[in-house]
C-alpha positions as a printed Julia matrix, in Angstrom:
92×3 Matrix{Float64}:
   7.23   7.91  -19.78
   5.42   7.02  -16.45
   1.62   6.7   -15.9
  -0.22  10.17  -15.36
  -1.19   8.13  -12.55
   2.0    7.47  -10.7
   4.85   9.07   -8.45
   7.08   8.88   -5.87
   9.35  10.41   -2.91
  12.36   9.99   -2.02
  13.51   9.45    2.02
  14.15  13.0     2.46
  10.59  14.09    2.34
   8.77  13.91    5.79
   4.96  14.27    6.61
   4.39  13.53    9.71
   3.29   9.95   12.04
   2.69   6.63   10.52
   2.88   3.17   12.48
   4.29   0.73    9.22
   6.86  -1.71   10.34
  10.05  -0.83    8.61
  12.6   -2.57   10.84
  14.98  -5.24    8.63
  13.95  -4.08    5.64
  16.93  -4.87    2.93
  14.97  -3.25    0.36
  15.27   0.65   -0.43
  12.74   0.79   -2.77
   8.94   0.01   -1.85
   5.47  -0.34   -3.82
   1.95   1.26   -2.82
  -0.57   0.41   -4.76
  -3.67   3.15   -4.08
  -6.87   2.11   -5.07
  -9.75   5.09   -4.44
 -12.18   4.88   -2.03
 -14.81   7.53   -1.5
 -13.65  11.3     0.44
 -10.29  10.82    1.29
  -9.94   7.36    1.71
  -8.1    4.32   -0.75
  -7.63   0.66   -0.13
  -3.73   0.48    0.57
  -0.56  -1.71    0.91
   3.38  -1.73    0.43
   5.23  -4.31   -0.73
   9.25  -4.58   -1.31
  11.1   -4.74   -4.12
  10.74  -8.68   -4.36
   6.72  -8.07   -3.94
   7.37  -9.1    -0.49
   4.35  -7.95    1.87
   5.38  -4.8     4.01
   2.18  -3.56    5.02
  -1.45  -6.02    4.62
  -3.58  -4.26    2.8
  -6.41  -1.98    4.0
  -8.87   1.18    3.99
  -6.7    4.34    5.02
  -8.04   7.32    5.57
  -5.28  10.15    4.13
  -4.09  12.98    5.74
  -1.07  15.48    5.77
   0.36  12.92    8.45
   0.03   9.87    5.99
   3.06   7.82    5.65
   5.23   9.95    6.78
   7.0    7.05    9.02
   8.06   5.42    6.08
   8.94   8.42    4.08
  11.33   9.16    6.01
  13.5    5.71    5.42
  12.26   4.87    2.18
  11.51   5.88   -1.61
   7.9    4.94   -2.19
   6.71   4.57   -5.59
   2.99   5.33   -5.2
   0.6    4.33   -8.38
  -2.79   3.9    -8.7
  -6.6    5.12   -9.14
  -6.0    7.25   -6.15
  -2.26   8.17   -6.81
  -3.63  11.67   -7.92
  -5.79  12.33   -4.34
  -2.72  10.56   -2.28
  -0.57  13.17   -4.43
  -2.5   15.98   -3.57
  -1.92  15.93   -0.09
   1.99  14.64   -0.13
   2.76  18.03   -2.0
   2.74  20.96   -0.18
């Protein structure tokens, strides 16, 4: 059984603009770690399936529009103290 804290998409839901580098990426599978902040924000990164570094980590701000760059190539196993706010918002 997974976390209560913990989920994921697959690449076939989209959300809207997000600047992450995903160019070369061998992996199909990619980590985010969400780590809550205060409002709407949580300390962030995304890492590959060999824990390689996709995206440094830093304070983002969600929205509807979050990650939605990414989504769109990518399943994203999200997880996390702010998995539940990040979820919120991914879920329409």
């Amino acid at each position: 059984k997974r976390p209560s804290k913990y989920f994921d998409y697959g690449a076939n839901f989209f959300i809207s603009q997000n600047k992450y580098e995903t160019q070369n990426l061998n992996s199909e599978i990619l980590f985010c770690p969400l780590l809550d902040a205060r409002r709407m924000e949580v300390y962030t990164a995304i890492f590959d399936e060999d824990l390689k570094t996709i995206s440094e980590t830093k304070a983002l701000i969600l929205d509807e529009n979050s990650f939605e760059n990414i989504l769109s190539k990518y399943k994203i196993h999200f997880f996390g103290s702010g998995a539940d706010k990040t979820s919120a918002l991914l879920q329409h």
